[in-house]
N, C-alpha and C positions, 0 to 999 in steps of 0.2 A: 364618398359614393357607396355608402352600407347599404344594404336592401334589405328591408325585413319580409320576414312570412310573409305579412299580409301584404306587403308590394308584391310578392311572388302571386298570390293570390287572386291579385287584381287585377293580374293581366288579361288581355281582350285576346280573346282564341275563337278561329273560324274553325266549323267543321266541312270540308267541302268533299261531298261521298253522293253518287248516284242510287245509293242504296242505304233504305231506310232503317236497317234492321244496323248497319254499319254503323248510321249517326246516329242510333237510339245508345247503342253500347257506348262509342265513345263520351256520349254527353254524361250518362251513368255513371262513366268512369274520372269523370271531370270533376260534375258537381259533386259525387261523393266523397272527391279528396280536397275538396272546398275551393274550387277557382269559382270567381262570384259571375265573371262577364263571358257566359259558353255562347257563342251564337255558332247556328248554320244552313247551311243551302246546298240544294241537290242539283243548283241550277249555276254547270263552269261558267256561264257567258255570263254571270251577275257577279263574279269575285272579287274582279278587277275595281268596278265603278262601286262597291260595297267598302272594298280599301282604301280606295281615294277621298271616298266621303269622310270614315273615321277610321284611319289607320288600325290593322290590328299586330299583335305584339307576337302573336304566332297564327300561323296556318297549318292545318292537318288537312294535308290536301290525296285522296288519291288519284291514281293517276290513269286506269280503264275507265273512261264514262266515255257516253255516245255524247256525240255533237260536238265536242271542244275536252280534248282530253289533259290531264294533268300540264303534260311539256308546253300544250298552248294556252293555256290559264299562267305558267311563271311568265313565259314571255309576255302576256299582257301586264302582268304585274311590274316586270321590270321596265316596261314602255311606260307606266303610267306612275313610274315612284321617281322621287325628287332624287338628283345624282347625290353620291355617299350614303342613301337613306341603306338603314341595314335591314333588308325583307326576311325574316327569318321563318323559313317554309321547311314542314316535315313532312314527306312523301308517305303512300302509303298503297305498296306495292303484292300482289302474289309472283311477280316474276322478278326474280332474280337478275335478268339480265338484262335490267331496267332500271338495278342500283347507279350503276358508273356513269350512265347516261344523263340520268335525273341527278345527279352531283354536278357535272357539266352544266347543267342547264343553270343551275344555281340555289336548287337544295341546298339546304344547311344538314339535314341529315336525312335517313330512311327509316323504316318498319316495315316487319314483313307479315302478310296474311298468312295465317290468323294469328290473333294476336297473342302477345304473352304480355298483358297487362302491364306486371310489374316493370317490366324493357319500356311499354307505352309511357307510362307515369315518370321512369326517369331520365330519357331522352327531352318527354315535352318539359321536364324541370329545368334541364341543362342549359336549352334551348332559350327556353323566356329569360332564363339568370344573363347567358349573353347579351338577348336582346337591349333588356332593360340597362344592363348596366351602358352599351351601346350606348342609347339614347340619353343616358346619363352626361355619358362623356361628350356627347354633340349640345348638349346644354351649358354643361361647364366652360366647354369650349366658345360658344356662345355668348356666353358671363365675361369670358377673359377679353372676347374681342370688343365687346361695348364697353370694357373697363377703360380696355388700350385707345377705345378711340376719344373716351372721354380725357383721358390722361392729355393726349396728343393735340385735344382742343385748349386743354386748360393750359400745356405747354405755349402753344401756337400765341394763347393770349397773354403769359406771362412774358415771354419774347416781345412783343408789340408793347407791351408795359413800358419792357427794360429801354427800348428804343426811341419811346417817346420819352423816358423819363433822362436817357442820355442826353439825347439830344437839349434839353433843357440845361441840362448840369455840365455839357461840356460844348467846346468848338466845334465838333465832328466825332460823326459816327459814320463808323467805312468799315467793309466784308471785302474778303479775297476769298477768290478759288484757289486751288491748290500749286495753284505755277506763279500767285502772285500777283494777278491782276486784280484791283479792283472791281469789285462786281456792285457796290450801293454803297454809296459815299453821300451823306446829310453834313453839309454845313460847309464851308467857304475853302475846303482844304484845299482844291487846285489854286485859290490864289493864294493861299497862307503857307501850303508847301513849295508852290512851286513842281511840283512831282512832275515825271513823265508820266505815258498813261498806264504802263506798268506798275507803278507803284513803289512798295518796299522789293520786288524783285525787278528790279532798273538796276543796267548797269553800273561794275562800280567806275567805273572811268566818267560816264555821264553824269553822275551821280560827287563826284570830287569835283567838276567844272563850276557843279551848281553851288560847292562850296561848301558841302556837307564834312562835317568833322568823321575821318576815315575810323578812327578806333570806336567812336560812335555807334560807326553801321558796322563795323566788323560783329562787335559785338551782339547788335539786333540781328545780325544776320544768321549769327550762330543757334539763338536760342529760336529761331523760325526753323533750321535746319534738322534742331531737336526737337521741332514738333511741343517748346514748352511756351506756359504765357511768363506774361510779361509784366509788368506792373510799373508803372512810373518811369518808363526809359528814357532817359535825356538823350533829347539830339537836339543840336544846336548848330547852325550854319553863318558864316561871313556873308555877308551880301557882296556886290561890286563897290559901295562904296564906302563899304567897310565897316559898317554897322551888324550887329550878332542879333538870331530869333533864336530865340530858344523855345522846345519844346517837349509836352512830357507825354507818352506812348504806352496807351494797355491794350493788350490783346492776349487771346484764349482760341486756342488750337479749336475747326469745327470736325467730327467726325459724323459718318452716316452710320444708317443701321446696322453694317456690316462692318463698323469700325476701320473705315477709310477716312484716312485723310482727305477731306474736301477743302478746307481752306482758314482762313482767321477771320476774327470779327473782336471788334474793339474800340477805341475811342480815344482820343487826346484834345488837350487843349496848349492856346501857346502863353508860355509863363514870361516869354522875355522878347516883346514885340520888338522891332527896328530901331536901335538908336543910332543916333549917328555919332563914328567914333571915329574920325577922318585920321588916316593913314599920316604918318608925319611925313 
């Protein structure tokens, strides 16, 4: 976000002065040290609808004029600018005790009658160098956000990819929240586990009934505990009549934006369906 001269140059500057002799000096003193875009008006109740049409990048605004004086020309300004927008407004006062008030209101800075040019020239430089780079950084910022939301779409669809492309390639695809429950299970896994509807966080007592090999789930349980994935995990269970399924288990920890555990997502298929192997 460099700025050159001539962006310094190009800035759009209102002169807003009841007094003609005022905005004949300030423009002189403008265009002579080369800003290309000087406009202005002697008329406060045009300021406002003059900004909203095409924003300007500074105003030199003073603040004794009949009809609608300085304090109520910002308040219009700030009724009618978009929230965060940065209004950068420079007063232009003979009373002194009219600087802290007009800061209050929401000046960026002051000048005092009469003028001392050289003060005028590098306050309005200071001034627009803010503005601009301002408006720089609400653009950047802007850039970053259409990045992120493009990123989050093309995420969203390589996700939808991965899950139709699982579900093709394996028996089931199943997501838990963070306590273990099942939250989106594709594929036949309540009849082929057997599970309760808690899942891999099911008791281990309920969970041995069903005939589940304990050192098995000790071990899945551990590396759930550690928040680590998993890859190829054998579990294998007795049925009642004595026949073994075996099966092989991946999953990968899910976290949110704030790097919370929310839960796992992953997939298995079963390697060693029912045989019957009758108890002697």
């Amino acid at each position: 976000m460099n700025l050159t001269p001539q962006d310094m140059l190009n800035a759009r500057i209102l002169i807003v002065d009841d007094q003609p002799a005022n905005v004949a000096l300030l423009e002189d003193m403008l265009q002579s040290t080369g800003y290309t875009q000087v406009f202005s008006t002697m008329d406060p109740t045009a300021v406002a609808g003059m900004h909203r049409q095409a924003p300007f990048d500074l105003i030199l605004l003073d603040l004794q004029m009949p009809g609608m004086d300085g304090f109520q020309v910002m308040e219009a300004l700030k009724t009618g600018s978009a929230a965060g927008d940065y209004l950068s407004v420079l007063v232009v006062t003979a009373q002194p005790a009219h600087k802290l008030r007009a800061l209050q209101a929401g000046a960026k800075d002051f000048v005092s009658k009469p003028f001392d040019l050289l003060e005028v020239r590098t306050r309005i430089r200071n001034l627009i160098e803010v503005r601009l780079l301002h408006r720089e950084l609400a653009r950047h910022n802007q850039h970053l956000e259409q990045v992120l939301q493009q990123r989050t779409a093309a995420l969203r669809e390589s996700e939808a990819r991965y899950r139709a492309l699982t579900e093709l390639s394996t028996d089931w695809y199943w997501e838990q929240d963070s306590a273990g429950r099942f939250t989106q299970v594709s594929g036949p896994v309540n009849e082929m586990l057997g599970l309760p509807p808690d899942g891999l966080a099911a008791d281990e007592n309920a969970l041995r009934k069903e005939g589940w090999n304990p050192a098995e789930r000790q071990s899945l349980r551990a590396r759930i505990e550690a928040r680590s994935p998993f890859l190829d995990v054998l579990l294998s269970r007795t049925l009642p009549d004595g026949s073994t399924q075996q099966f092989r288990v991946s999953g990968t920890p899910m976290f949110d934006a704030a790097c919370n555990f929310v839960g796992y997502r992953g997939f298995g298929v079963e390697v060693l369906p029912p045989k019957s192997n009758p108890r002697p």
